[in-house]
DOVOVO-624459 format. One line per 2 residues: number of its first residue (from 0); their letters; for each residue y, z, x of N, C-alpha, C. Coordinates in pm, whole numbers, plus 50000, padded with zeros to 5 digits. Layout:
# DOVOVO-624459
NUM> A> Y:Z:X:Y:Z:X:Y:Z:X; ... $
***
This chain:
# DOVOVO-624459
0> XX> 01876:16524:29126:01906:16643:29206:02038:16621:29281; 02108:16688:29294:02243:16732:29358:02219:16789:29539 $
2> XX> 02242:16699:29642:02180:16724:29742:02268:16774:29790; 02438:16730:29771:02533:16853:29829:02631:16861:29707 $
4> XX> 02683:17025:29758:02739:17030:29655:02893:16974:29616; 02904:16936:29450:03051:16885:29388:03092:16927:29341 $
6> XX> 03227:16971:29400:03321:17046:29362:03321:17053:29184; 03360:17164:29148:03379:17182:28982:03450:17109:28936 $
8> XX> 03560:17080:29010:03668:17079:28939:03646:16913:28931; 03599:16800:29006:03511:16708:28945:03531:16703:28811 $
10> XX> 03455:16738:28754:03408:16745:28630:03593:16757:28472; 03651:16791:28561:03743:16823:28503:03858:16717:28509 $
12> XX> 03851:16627:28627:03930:16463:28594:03866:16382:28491; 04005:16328:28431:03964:16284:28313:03940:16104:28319 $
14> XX> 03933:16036:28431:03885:15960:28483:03780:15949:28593; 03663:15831:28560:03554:15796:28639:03611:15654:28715 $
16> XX> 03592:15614:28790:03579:15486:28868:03471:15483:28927; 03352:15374:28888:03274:15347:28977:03274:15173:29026 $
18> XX> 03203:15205:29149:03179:15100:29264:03036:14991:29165; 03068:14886:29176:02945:14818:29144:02792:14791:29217 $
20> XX> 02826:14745:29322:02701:14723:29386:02615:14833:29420; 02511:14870:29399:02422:14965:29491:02463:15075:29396 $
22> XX> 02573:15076:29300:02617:15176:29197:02548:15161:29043; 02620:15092:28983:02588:15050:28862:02449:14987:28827 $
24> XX> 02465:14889:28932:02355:14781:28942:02317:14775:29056; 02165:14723:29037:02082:14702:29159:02081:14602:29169 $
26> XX> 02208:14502:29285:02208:14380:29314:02150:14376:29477; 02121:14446:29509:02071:14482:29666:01917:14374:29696 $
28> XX> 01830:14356:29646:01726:14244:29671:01839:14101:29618; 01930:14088:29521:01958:13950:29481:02044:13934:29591 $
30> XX> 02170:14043:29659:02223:14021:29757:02197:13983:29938; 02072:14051:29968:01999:14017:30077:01916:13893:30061 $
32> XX> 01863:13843:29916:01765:13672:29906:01913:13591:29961; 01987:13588:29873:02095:13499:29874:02141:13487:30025 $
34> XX> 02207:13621:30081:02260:13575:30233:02163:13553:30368; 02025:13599:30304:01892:13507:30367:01901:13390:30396 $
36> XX> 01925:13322:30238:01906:13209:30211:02024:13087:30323; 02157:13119:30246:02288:13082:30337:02286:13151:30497 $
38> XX> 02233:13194:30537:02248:13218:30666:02138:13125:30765; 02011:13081:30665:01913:13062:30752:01965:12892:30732 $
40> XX> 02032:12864:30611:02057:12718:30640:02163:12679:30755; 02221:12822:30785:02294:12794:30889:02231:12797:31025 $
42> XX> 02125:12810:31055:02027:12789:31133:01959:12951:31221; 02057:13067:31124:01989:13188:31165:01867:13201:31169 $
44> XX> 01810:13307:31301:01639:13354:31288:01629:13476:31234; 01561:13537:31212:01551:13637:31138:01589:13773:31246 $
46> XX> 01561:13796:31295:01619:13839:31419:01779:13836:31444; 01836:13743:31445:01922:13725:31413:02044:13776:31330 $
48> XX> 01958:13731:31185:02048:13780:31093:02035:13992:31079; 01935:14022:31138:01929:14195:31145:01913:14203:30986 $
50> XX> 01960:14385:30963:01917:14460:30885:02043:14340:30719; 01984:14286:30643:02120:14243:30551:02156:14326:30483 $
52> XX> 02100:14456:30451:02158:14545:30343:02288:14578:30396; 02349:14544:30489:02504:14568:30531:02599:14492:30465 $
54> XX> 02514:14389:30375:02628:14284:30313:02613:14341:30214; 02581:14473:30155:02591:14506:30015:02708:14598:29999 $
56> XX> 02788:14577:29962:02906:14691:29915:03030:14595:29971; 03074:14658:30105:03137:14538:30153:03260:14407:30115 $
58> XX> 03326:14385:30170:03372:14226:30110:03320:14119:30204; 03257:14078:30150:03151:13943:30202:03231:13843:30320 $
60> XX> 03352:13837:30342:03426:13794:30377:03367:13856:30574; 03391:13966:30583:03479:14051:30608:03334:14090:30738 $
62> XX> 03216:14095:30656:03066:14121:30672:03041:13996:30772; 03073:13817:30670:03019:13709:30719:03082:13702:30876 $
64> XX> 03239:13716:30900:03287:13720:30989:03292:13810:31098; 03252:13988:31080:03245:14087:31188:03091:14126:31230 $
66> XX> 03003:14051:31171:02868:14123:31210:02757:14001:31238; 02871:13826:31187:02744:13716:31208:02846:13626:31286 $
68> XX> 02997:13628:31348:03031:13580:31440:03113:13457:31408; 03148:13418:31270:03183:13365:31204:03363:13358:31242 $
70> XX> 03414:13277:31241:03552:13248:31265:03584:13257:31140; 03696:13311:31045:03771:13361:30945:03747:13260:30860 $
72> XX> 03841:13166:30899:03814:12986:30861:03651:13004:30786; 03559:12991:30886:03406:12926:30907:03345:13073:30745 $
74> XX> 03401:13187:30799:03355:13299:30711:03354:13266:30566; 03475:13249:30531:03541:13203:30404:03476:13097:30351 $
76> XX> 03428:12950:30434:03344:12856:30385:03199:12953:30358; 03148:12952:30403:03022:13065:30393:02997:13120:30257 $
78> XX> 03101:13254:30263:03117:13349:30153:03141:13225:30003; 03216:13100:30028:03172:13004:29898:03069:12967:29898 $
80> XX> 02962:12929:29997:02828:12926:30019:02739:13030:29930; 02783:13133:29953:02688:13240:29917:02712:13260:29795 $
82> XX> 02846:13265:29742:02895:13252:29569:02774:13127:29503; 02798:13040:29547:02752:12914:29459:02587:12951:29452 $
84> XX> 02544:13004:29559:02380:13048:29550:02368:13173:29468; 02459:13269:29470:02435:13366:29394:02432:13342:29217 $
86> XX> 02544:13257:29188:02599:13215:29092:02450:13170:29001; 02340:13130:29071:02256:13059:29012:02120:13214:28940 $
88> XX> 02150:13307:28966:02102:13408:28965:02167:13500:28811; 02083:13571:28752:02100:13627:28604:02104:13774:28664 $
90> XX> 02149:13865:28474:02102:13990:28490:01984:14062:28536; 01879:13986:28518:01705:13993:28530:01706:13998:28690 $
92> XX> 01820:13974:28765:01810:13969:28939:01839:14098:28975; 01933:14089:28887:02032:14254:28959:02046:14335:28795 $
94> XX> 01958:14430:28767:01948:14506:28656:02014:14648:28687; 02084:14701:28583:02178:14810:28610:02061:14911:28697 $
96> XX> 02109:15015:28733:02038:15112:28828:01963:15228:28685; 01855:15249:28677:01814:15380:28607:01946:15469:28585 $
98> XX> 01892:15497:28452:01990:15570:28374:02143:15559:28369; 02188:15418:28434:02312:15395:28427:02377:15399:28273 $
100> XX> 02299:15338:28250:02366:15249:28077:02408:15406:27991; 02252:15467:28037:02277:15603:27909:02414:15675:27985 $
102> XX> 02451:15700:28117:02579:15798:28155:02680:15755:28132; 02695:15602:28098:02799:15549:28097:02832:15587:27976 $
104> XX> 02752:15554:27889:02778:15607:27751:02809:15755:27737; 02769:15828:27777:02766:15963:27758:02927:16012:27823 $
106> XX> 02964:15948:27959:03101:15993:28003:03214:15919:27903; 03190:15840:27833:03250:15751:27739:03268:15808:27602 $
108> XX> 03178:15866:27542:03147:15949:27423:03254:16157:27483; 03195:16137:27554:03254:16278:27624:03415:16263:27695 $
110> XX> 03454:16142:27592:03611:16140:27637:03649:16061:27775; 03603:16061:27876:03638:16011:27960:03690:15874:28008 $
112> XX> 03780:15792:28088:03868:15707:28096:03770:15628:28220; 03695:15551:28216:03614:15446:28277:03683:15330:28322 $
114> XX> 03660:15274:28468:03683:15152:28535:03549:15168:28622; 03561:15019:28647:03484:14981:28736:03600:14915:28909 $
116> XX> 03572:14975:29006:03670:14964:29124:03537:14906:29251; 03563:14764:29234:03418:14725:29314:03535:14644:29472 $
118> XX> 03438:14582:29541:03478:14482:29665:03418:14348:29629; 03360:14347:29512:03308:14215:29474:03418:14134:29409 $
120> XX> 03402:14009:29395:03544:13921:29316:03553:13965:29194; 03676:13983:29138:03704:14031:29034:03632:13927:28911 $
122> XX> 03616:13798:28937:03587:13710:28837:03423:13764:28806; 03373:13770:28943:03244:13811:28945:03198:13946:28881 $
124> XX> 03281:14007:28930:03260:14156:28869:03247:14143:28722; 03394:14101:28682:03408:14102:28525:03249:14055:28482 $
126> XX> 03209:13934:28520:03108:13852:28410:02984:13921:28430; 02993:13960:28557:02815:14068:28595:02842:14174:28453 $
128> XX> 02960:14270:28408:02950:14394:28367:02953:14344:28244; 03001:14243:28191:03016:14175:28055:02849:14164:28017 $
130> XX> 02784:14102:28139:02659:14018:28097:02580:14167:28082; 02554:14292:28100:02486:14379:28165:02485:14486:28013 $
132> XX> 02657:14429:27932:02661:14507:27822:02710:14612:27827; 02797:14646:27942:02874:14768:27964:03013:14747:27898 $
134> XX> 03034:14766:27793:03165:14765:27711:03280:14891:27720; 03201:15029:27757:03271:15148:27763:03388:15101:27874 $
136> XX> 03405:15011:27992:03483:15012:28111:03607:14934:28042; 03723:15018:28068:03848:14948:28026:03895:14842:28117 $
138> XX> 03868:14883:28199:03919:14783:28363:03772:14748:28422; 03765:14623:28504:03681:14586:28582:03836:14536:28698 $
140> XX> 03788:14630:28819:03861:14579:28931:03877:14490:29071; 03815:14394:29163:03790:14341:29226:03847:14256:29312 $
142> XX> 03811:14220:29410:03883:14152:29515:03939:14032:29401; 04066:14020:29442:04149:13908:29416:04280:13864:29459 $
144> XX> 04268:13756:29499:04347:13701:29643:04522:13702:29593; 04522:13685:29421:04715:13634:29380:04745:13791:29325 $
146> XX> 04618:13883:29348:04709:14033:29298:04671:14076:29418; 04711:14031:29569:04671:14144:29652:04557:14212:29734 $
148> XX> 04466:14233:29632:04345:14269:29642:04285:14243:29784; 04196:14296:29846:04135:14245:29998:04054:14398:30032 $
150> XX> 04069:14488:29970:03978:14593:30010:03948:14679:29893; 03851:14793:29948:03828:14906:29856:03929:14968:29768 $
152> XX> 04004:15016:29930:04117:15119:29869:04237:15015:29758; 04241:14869:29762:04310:14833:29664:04263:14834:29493 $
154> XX> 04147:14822:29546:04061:14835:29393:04118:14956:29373; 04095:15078:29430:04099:15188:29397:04222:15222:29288 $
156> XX> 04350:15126:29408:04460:15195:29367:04455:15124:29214; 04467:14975:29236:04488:14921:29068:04396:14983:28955 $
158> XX> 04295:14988:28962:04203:15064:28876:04302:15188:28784; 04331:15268:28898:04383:15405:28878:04529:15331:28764 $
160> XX> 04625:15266:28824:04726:15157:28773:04704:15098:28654; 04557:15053:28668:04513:14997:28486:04497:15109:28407 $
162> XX> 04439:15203:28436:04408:15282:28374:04563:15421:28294; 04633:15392:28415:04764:15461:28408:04781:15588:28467 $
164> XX> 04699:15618:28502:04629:15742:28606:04690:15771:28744; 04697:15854:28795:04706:15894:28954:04597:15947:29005 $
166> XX> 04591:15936:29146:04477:16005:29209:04386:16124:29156; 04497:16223:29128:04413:16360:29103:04351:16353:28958 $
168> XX> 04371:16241:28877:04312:16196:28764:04148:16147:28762; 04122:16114:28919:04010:16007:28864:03928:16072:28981 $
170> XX> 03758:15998:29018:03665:16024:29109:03624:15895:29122; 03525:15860:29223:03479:15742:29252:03360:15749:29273 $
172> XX> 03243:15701:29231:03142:15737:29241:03113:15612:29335; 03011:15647:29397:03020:15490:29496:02847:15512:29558 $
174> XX> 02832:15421:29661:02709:15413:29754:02690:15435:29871; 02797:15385:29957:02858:15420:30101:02950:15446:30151 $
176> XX> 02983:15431:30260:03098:15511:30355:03195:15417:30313; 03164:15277:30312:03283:15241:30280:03335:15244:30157 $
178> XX> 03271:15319:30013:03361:15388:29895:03402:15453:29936; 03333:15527:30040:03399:15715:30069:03537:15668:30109 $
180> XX> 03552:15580:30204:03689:15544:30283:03778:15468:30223; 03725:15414:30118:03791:15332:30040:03870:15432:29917 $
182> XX> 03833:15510:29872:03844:15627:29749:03926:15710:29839; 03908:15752:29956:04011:15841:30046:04117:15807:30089 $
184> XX> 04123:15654:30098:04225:15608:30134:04347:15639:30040; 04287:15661:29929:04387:15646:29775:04389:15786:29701 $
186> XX> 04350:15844:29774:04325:16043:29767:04262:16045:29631; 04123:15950:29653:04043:16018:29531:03893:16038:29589 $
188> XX> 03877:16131:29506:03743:16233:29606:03631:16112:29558; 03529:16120:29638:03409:15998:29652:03263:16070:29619 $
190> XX> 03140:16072:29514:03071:16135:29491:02956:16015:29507; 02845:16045:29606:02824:15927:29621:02662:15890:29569 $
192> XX> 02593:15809:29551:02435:15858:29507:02355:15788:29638; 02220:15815:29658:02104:15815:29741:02003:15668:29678 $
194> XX> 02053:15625:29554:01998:15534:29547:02039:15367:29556; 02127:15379:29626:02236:15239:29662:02205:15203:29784 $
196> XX> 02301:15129:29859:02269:15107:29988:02272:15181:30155; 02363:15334:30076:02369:15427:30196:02288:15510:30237 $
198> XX> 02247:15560:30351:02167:15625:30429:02242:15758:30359; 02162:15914:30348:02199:16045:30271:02313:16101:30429 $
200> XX> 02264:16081:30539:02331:16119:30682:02446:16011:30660; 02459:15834:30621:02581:15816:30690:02688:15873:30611 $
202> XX> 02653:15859:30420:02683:15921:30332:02830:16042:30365; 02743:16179:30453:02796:16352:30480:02881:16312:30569 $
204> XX> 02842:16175:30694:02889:16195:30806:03033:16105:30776; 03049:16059:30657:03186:15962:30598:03260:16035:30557 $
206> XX> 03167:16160:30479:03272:16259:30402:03241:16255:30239; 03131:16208:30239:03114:16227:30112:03146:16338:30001 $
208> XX> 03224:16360:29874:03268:16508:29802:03134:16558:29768; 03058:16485:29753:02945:16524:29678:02808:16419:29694 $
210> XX> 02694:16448:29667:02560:16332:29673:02455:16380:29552; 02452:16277:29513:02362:16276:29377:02250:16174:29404 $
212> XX> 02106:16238:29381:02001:16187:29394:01975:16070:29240; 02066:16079:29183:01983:16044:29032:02105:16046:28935 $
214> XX> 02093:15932:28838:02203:15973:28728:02188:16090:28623; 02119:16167:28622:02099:16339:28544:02166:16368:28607 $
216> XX> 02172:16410:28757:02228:16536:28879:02421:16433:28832; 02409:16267:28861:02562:16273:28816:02639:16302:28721 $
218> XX> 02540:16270:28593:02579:16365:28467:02595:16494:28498; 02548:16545:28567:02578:16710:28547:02699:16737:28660 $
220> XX> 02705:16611:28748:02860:16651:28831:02997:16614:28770; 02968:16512:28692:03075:16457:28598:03154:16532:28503 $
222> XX> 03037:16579:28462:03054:16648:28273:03041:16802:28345; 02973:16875:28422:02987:16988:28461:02925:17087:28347 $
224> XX> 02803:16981:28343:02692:17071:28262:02568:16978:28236; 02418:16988:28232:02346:16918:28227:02295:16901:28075 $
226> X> 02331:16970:27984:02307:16972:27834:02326:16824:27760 $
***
């Protein structure tokens, strides 16, 4: 279901970019075990560490250091902490989201110009979407420290760059405010879904272009027909 409405004309860029986490794939339980795990060896209480679904989307960096008190330095050791624990974890942890695989295919078959524009490491990204069997994505984009990389809106822009595209070319399908802000930063409209890590209110109150309950309702915002 389509909870607000997306613009038509959506449907009519001939590029998709989507966000990985909380998007594609449901890494949201493998991402909260893991910074459980590394936080409590750091002697966090549970209490403490609060709500973790905030480390999902995010650059881990960024999370370890503004919300657990972490000195930049101390963050960065951490966030390799949390790599090396994650690292030990398969597809069977974090399985694409319902009906991903079939839209991907379908915006792929229906012509369309696919990247993936995440905040996760680009190394990481690549091998998650490789392992997952998503072949339709020309680009996988991600934090990376010798091209730059350090936020959303850079994914955004290179994505668009790999792809050869400008803004009014592409959409971003994402999970939270910070795609929305990340995709706006780079004047590309943000369509976001209800089944990732964002609340449907923080979602409207970011600016979301659009909210999709389900990958049918995004098929039908994409392609601009549900057939």
């Amino acid at each position: 279901m389509v909870i607000d409405t997306v613009s038509a004309s959506v449907a009519d860029r001939p590029a998709v970019l989507f966000d990985f986490d909380g998007t594609l794939a449901n890494t949201g339980n493998a991402v909260v075990t893991t910074v459980r795990r590394v936080l409590g060896a750091h002697g966090f209480t549970p209490e403490e560490m609060g709500d973790l679904r905030r480390f999902i989307g995010p650059p881990l960096v960024d999370c370890f250091r503004d919300t657990c008190g972490f000195a930049q330095a101390e963050a960065e050791r951490v966030t390799e902490e949390y790599r090396a624990v994650f690292a030990e974890l398969g597809p069977a942890d974090w399985p694409l989201m319902p009906g991903m695989a079939e839209l991907v295919a379908d915006l792929a078959s229906a012509g369309k110009r696919l990247a993936v524009a995440t905040s996760r490491k680009e190394s990481s990204a690549r091998s998650m979407v490789a392992a997952l069997g998503l072949t339709e994505f020309e680009a996988v984009i991600g934090m990376n420290e010798a091209a730059g990389r350090h936020t959303k809106a850079d994914s955004v822009r290179d994505a668009l760059a790999a792809l050869g595209l400008g803004a009014d070319d592409a959409v971003l399908v994402g999970d939270t405010a910070h795609d929305i802000r990340g995709a706006h930063a780079e004047g590309v409209p943000c369509i976001c879904v209800t089944f990732g890590a964002g609340a449907t209110a923080d979602l409207r109150a970011a600016g979301a272009d659009g909210i999709c309950t389900d990958a049918p309702a995004l098929r039908a915002a994409l392609l601009g027909y549900d057939g």
